[in-house]
GUKE-577275 format. One line per field, with one value per atom (N, C-alpha, C, O): residue in three letters; atom name; x, y, z. Coordinates in steps of 0.02 Angstrom, whole numbers, plus 50000, padded with zeros to 5 digits. Example, Ala and Ser with C-alpha at 12.3 -4.5 7.8 and 13.67 -1.06 7.14 Angstrom:
res: [ALA,ALA,ALA,ALA,SER,SER,SER,SER]
atom: [N,CA,C,O,N,CA,C,O]
px: [50660,50615,50660,50712,50642,50684,50645,50670]
py: [49716,49775,49835,49834,49888,49947,50002,50057]
pz: [50390,50390,50390,50423,50354,50357,50394,50402]
end
This chain:
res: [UNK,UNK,UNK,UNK,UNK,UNK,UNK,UNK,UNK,UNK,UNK,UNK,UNK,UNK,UNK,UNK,UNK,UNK,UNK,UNK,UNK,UNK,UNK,UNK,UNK,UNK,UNK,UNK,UNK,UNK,UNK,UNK,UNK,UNK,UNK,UNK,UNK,UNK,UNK,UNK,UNK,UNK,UNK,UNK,UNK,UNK,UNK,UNK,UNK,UNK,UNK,UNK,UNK,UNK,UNK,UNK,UNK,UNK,UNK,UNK,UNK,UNK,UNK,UNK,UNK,UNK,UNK,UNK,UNK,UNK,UNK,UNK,UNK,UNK,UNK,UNK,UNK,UNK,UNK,UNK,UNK,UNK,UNK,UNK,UNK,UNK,UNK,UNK,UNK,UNK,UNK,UNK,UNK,UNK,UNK,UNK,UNK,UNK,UNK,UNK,UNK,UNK,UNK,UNK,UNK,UNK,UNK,UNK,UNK,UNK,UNK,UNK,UNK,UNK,UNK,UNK,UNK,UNK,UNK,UNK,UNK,UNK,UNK,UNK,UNK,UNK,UNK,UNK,UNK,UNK,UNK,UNK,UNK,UNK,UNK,UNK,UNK,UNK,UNK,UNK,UNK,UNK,UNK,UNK,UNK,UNK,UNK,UNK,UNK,UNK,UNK,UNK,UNK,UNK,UNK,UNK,UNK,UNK,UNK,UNK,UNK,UNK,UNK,UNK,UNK,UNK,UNK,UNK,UNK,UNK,UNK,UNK,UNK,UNK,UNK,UNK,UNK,UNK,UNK,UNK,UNK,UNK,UNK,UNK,UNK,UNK,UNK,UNK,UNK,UNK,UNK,UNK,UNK,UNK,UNK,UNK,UNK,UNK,UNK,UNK,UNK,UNK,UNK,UNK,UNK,UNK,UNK,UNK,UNK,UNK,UNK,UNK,UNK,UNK,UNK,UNK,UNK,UNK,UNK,UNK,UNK,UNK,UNK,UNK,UNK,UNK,UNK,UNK,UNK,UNK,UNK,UNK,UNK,UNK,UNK,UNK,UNK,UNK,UNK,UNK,UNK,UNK,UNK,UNK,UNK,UNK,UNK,UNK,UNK,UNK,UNK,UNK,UNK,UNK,UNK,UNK,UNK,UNK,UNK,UNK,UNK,UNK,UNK,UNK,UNK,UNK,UNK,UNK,UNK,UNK,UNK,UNK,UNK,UNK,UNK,UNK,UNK,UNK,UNK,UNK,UNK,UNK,UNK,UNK,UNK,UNK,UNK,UNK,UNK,UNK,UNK,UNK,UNK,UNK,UNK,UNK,UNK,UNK,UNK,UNK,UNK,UNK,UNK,UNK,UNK,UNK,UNK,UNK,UNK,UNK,UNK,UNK,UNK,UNK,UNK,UNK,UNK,UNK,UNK,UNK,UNK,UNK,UNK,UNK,UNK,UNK,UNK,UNK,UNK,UNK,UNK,UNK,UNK,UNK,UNK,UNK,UNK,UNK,UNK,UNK,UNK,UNK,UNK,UNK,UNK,UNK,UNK,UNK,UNK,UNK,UNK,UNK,UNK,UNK,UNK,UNK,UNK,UNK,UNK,UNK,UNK,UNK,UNK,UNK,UNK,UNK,UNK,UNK,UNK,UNK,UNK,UNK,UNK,UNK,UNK,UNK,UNK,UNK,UNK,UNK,UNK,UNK,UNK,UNK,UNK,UNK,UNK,UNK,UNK,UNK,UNK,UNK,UNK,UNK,UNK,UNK]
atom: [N,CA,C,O,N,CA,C,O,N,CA,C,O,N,CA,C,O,N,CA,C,O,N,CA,C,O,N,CA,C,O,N,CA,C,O,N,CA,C,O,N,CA,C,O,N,CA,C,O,N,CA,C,O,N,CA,C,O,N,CA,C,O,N,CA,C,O,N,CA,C,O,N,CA,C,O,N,CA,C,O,N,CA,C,O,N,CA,C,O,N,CA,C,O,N,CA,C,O,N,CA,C,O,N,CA,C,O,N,CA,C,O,N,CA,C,O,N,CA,C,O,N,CA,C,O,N,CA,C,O,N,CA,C,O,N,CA,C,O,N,CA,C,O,N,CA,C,O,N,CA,C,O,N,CA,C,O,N,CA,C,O,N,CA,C,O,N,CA,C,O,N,CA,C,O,N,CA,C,O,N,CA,C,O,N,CA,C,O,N,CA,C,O,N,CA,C,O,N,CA,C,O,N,CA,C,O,N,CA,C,O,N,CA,C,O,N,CA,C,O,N,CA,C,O,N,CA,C,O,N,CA,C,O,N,CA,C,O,N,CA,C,O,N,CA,C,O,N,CA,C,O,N,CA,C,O,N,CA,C,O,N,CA,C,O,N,CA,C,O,N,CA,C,O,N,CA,C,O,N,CA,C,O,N,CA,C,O,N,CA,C,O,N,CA,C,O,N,CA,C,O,N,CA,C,O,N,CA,C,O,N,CA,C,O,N,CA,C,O,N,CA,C,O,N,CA,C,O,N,CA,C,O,N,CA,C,O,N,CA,C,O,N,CA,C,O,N,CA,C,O,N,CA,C,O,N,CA,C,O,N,CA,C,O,N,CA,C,O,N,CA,C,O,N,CA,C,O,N,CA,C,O,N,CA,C,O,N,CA,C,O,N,CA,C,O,N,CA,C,O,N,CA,C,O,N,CA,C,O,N,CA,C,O,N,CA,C,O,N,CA,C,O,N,CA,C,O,N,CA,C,O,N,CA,C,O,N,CA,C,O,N,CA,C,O]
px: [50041,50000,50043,50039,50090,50143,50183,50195,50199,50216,50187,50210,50115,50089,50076,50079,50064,50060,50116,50113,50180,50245,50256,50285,50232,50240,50181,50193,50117,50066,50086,50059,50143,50146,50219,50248,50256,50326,50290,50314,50227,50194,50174,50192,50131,50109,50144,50127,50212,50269,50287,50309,50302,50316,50270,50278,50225,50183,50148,50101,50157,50164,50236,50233,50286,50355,50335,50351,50301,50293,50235,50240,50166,50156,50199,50214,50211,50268,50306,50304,50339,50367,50334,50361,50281,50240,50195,50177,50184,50169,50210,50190,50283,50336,50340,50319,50358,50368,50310,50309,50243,50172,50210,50260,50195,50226,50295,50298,50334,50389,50365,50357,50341,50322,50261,50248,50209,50147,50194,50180,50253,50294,50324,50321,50349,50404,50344,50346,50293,50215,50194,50185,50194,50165,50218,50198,50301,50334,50346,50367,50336,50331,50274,50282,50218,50141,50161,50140,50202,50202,50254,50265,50298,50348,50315,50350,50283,50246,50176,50132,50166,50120,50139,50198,50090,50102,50129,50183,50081,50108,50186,50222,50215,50282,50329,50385,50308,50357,50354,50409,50302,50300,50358,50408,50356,50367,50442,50482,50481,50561,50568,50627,50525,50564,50505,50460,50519,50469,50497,50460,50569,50559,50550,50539,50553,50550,50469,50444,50426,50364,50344,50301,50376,50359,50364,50318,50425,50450,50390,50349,50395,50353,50271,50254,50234,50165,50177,50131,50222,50224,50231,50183,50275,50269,50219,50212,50180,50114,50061,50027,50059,50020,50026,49980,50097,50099,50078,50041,50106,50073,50008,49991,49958,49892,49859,49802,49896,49861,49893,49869,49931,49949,49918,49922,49876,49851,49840,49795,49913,49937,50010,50068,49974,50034,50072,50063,50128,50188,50241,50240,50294,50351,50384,50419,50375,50379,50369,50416,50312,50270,50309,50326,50317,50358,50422,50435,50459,50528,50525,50568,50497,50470,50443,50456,50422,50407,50464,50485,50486,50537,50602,50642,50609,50678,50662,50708,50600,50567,50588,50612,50576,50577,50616,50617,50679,50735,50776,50809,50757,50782,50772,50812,50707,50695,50718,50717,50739,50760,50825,50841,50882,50942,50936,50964,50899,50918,50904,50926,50859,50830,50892,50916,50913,50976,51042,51096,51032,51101,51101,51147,51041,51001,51012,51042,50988,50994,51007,51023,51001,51043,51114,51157,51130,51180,51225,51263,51231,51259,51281,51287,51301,51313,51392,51404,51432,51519,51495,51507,51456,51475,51445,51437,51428,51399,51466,51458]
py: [49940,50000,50063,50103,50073,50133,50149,50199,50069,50081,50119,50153,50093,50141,50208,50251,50223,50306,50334,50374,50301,50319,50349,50403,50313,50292,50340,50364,50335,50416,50462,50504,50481,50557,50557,50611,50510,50521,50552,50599,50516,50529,50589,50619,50618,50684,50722,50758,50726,50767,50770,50827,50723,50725,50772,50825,50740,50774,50837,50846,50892,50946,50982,51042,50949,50972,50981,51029,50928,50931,50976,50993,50994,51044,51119,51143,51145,51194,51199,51243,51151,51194,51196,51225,51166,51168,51242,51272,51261,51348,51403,51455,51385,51415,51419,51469,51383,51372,51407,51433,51418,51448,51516,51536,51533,51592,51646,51707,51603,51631,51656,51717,51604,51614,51654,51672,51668,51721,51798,51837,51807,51846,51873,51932,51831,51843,51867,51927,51830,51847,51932,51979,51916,51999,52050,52107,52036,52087,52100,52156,52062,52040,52083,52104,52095,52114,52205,52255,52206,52297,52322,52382,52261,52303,52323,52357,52314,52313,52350,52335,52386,52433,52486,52504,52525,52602,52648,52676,52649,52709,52697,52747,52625,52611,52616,52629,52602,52619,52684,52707,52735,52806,52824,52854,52810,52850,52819,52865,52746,52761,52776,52789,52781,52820,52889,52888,52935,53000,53035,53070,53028,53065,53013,53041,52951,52903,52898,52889,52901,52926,52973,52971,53021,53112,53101,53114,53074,53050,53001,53019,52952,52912,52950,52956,52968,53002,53071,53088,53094,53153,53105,53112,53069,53050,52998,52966,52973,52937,52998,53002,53042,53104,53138,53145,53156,53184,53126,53138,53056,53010,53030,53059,53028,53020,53087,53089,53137,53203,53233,53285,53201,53207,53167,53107,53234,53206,53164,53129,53187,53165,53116,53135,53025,52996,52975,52934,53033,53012,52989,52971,52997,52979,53007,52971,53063,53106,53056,53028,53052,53017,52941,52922,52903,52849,52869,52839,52919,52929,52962,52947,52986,53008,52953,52962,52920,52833,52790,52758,52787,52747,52759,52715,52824,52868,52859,52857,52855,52860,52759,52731,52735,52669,52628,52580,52662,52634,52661,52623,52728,52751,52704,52676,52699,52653,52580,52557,52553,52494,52500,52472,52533,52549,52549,52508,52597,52616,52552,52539,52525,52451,52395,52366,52386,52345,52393,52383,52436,52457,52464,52485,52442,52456,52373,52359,52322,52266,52208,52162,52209,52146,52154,52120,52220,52201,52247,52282,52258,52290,52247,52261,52175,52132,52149,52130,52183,52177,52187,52144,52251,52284,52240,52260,52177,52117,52081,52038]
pz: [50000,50000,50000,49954,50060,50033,49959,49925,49954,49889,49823,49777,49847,49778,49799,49754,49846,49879,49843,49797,49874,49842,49779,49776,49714,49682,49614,49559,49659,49664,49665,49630,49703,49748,49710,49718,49672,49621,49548,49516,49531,49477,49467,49416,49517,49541,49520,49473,49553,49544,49515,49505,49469,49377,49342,49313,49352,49324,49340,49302,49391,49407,49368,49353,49357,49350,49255,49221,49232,49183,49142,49083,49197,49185,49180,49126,49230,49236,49179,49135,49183,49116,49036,48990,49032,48976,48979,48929,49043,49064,49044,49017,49061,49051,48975,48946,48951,48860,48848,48792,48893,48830,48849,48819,48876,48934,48889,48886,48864,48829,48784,48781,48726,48663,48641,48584,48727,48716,48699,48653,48752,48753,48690,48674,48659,48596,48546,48531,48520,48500,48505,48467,48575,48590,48584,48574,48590,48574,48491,48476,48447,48389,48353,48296,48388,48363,48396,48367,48457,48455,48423,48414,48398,48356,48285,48248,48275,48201,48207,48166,48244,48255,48224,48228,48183,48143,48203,48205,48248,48311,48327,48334,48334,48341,48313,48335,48240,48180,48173,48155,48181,48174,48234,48213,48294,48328,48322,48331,48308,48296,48233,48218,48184,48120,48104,48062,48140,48113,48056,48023,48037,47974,47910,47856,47909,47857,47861,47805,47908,47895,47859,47815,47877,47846,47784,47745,47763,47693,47659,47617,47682,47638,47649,47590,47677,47686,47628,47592,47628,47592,47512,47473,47495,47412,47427,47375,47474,47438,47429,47378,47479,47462,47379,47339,47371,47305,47256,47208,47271,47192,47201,47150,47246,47240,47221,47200,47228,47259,47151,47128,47118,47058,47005,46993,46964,46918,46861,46838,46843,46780,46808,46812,46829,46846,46779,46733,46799,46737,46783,46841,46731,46761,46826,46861,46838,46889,46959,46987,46975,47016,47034,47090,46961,46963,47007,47059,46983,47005,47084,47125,47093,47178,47222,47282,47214,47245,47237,47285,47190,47188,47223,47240,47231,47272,47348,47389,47365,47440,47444,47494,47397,47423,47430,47468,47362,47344,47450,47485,47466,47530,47576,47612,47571,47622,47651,47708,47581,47590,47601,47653,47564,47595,47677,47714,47697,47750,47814,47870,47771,47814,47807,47855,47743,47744,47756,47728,47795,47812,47910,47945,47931,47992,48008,48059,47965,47984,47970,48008,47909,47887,47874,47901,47812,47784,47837,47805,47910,47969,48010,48070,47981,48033,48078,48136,48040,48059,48133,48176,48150,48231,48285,48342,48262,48325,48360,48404]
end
């Protein structure tokens, strides 16, 4: 009869230990999730890049706000975007040396 008490109360404990950390692991990954979802918020991206906002809001304003989309328009979007991406691969990918 102790034996199986024993043997109950080893199980138990496993199995509490094995909950726990199955809490822990949700627990992390709700984390990484939710820091993941405010990095990618407009208010967030506005507020660490306010002039690459200004920039891009101002030439989607002019493509739209321009009547006659010619080349103009083309070349003003494309300068805002061609910027943008530089500045994104110079921010994070292609910036690896200083790690």
């Amino acid at each position: 009869m102790d034996d199986n008490i024993d043997r109950i109360k080893d199980e138990l404990e496993e199995a509490r230990q094995c909950l726990h950390q199955t809490v822990d692991e949700v627990n992390r990954k709700v984390e990484e999730k939710v820091e993941t979802v405010a990095q990618l918020q407009p208010v967030r991206l506005v507020e660490d890049h306010p002039l690459w906002s200004v920039c891009i809001a101002g030439a989607l304003g002019f493509a739209l706000g321009y009547r006659n989309n010619g080349p103009v328009t083309v070349m003003v979007l494309g300068g805002v975007i061609a910027a943008a991406l530089s500045e994104a691969w110079n921010d994070g990918l292609g910036n690896n040396d200083t790690k």
